[in-house]
Structures are given as C-alpha cells and as structure tokens.
N, C-alpha and C positions, 0 to 999 in steps of 0.2 A: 573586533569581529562580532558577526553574532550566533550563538550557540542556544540549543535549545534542551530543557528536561522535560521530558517525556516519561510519563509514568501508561501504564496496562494494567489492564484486569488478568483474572487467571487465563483467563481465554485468549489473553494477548494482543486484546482489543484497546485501542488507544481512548485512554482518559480523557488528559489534557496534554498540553504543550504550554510550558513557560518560558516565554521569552529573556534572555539574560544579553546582555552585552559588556563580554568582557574578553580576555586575549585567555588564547588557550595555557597562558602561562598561568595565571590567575584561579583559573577552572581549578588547574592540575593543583594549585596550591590548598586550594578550598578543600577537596578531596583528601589529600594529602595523599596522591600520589603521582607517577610519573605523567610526562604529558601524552608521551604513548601510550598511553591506556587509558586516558580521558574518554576519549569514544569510543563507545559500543557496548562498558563495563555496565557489568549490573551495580548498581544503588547499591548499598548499605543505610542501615535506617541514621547512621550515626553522619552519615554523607551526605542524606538528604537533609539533614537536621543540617550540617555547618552553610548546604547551598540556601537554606531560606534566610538564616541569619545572616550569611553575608549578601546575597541579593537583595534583601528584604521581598519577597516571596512567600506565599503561603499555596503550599501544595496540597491539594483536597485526597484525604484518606478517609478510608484503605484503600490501596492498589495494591498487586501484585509485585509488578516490575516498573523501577525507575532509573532510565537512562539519559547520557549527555549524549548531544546528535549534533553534527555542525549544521547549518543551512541550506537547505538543498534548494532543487527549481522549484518544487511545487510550493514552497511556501513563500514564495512572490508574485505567485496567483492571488487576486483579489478576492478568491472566495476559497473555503476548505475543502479540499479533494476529499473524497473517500476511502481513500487508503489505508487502511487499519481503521477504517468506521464500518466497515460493510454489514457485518451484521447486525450493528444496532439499527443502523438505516435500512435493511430488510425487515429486520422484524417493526420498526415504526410506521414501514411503509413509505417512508420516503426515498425509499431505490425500489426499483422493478428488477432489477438484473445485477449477478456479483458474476465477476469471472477473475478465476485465482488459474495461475501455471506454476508449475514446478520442474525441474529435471527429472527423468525418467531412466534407471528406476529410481523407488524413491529409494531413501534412505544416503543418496548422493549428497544433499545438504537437511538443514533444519526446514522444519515443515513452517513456512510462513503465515500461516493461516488456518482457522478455529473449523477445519473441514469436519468433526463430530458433532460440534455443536450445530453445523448450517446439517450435519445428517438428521439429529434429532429433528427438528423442524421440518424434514422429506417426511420421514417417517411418520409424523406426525400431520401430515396432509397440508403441510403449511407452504411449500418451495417443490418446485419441479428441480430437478438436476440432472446433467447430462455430463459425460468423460468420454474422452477418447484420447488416444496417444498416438504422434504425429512427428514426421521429420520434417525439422522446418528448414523448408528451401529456402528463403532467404537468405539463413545462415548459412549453407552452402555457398552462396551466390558471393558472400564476403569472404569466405575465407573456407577452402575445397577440405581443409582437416574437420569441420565441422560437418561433414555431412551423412555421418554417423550418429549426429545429435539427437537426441529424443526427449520431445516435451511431452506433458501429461497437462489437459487442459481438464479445466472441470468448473463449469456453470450452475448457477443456479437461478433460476427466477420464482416470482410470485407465480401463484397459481393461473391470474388474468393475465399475464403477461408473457408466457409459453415461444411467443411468436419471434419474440427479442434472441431466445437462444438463436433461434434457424438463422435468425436473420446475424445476429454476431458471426456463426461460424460461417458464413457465405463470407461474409467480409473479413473475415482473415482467411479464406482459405485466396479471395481477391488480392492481399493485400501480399501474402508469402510468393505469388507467383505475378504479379503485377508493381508490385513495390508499394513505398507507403509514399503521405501525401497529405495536402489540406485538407480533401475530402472525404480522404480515409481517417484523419483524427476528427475531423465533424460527426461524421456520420457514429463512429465508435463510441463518442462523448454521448449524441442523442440516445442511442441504444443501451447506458450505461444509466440514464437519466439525468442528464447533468443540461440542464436549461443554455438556449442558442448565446445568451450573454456570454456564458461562462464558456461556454466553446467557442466563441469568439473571440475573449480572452486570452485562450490555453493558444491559441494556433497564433495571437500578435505576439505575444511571450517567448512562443516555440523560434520565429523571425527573429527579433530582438536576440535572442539569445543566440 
C-alpha cells in the first residue's frame, strides 16, 4: 500500500509529504510499534530517524510535527490541494480566499487550522475575515438527529479580493438548501483559486471515484 510522512511547522502548516510504499505491517515495525497506532501518532525524533534509514528518505528539518497518514482522495489529484497549505499560499499570494469550518462550540474537537496566525495578518491589514455560526441543513436533510448541529464558518481573503467571501457564502448557503453538485464543486474550486484544469480534474476524479 501506500502511506505517507508528513511533517508541520508549529503553526501546523504542512511541510512536506513523503511518499513510502510499504504494508502497514512494515511501517508498524520500523516505528517499533503497534499497527494501530501507525496513523495519526506523533513522530519521535528516533522514529523518524529509523523511517529515513529504512525508506531511504531524507526528511527536510526542523518541523514541528511528523506523522504517518494512509492515502487519501486528494492525493490522486494531479495537482496539490491547499489543505494545510493555506497560509502559506495567502501570504505568497498565490490563494485569494481560505475558508476553514469547525463544530460549534469550539472546544468539541482540536482546532484544525492556524486561525491566530491568519488573525495577525487581519490585524495587520493584510486579509479581510468574516465568521458566522450556522445550522446546516443538509445535514438535517440526511440524518433528522443532526439538526441541532452547529458549524462555525470563518473566511478569509486578501484585501483585492473581498468579493470571493459574499460570493462563497451565497454558494453554500445555495448548496445546504439546494444540494451539491458539478457546478457547486466548480464554482467553490474558482472561488477558492484553484485554476478551471484542476477543477476539471477534482469533479472527473469526484465520478471515477
């Protein structure tokens, strides 16, 4: 199979991803520990040491945090998502718009995203940012115990590109009482910045799969 380590910054923004192919049996051994706890564990510096010597691998330090992650969909996409990139690709300029959700209240799970560091940058006149907390009907619509649920939405854009939020939160507030769709992942992708290629790709993938 193939499995990947992923190392973070303190901000818990994604380094890199190294590619490994091997059975989870293998991983577990290299580690030296169980195979259920392969994924998701934090690194040890002594763990990442045995994974480069037995992959032949060389992991670019310092990072923070280094973890094993099995395969997912996005990394059969022909080009790298944004997903634990978003800030660096705000501040380079190469995304206009990040949009992060969470369960509402917080403190339900761990905070997935580097929401102080995108504050410094508001505050600093760098990113507009907008929140609101929302019942998604959707999720009603699948399953009637969910319709207590409360999500906390929170956008940010560059300063020239303001127009992206209005136009994001039109289109999910389209998509929670209209459902989703080809034109709703198109459109979400444009407004995300992710070039017509690549969102032509994400929706024959989305089929495929």
């Amino acid at each position: 199979m193939t499995v990947y380590i992923s190392t973070y910054d303190w901000l818990g923004c994604l380094i890199e991803d190294h590619v490994i192919h091997a059975t989870v049996e293998e991983v577990a051994q290299t580690l030296e520990t169980n195979i259920i706890d392969v994924f998701g564990i934090e690194l040890e510096s002594s763990q990442v040491s045995n994974i480069e010597s037995k992959f032949k691998i060389s992991i670019k330090k310092p990072f923070c945090r280094a973890s094993v992650r099995p395969q997912c969909f996005a990394d059969t996409l022909p080009y790298a998502v944004h997903t634990n990139r978003e800030l660096q690709l705000v501040v380079s300029g190469l995304k206009p718009l990040a949009v992060f959700s969470e369960h509402y209240p917080e403190g339900l799970v761990r905070k997935l995203f580097p929401e102080s560091a995108f504050d410094e940058l508001v505050a600093a006149g760098k990113l507009i940012k907008r929140e609101f907390i929302e019942h998604d009907i959707s999720m009603s619509k699948i399953n009637p115990a969910n319709r207590n649920v409360r999500t906390r939405y929170i956008l940010f854009s560059t300063m020239s590109e303001e127009w992206r939020i209005d136009a994001y939160i039109l289109l999910l507030f389209s998509g929670m009482t209209a459902g989703y769709g080809e034109l709703y992942d198109r459109m979400q992708g444009s407004l995300l910045g992710y070039e017509e290629w690549q969102n032509a790709a994400f929706i024959k993938a989305t089929r495929e799969r």
